[in-house]
N, C-alpha and C positions, 0 to 999 in steps of 0.2 A: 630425454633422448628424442622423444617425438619433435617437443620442441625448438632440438639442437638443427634434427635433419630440417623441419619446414624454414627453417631460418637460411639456413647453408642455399636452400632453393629458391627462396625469394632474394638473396643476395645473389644467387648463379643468374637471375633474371633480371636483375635492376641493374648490377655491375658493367655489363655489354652494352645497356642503352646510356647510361649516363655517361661513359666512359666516351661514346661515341662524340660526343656533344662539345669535350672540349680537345678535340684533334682534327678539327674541319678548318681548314686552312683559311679563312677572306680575305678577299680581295679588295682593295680599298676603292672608294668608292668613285668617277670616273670625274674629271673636274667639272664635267656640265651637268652633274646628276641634279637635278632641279630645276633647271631652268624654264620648262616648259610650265613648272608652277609659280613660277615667282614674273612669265611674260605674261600669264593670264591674271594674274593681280595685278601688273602694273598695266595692261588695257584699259580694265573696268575703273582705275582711278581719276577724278577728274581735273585737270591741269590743276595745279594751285595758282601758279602763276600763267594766265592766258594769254595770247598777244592780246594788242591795244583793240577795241572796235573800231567801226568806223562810227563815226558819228552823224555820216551822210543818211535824211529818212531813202526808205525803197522807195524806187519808182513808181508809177500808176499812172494809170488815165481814170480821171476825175468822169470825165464822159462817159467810158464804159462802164464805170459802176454804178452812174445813176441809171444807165441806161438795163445794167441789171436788176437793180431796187427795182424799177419800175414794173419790168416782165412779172418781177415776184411778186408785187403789191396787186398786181391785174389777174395772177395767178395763169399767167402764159410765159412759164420756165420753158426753157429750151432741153429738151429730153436731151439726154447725153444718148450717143450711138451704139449699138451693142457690137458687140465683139463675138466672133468663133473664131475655134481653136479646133481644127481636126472633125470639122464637122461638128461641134457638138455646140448652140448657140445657149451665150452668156447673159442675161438679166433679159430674156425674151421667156418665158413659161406658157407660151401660147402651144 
């Protein structure tokens, strides 16, 4: 008897939750549901097929660079300039 009621009550409590589960209507799902996963994989991929390079070397001035080797090998680099921002001054620690 004990048995019969705990049973009757654990089905009074299971039967409402499960029952619930299959009468929830969905919704299908919208045509662009993914897209913002499948545009962030196709960013990070990299061309298989790339256009052509060019074949042309970069430009330079052959003069400017020796004429930078040389400042370096003298050890008279030309400090780069600092920058502020809002008052607050960058690569100066003075």
């Amino acid at each position: 008897m004990i048995g019969t009621t705990r049973n009757l009550l654990v089905l009074a409590v299971i039967l409402p939750a499960v029952a619930g589960c299959g009468t929830q209507a969905y919704e299908p799902l919208s045509a662009d549901f993914g897209n913002a996963v499948r545009h962030n994989m196709a960013v990070q991929v990299v061309n298989p097929d790339p256009p052509a390079a060019s074949d042309a070397a970069p430009t330079g001035s052959g003069a400017r660079a020796a004429l930078a080797y040389n400042r370096y090998e003298t050890g008279k680099v030309v400090k780069p300039q600092t920058m502020s921002t809002s008052g607050l001054k960058v690569g100066d620690s003075k």
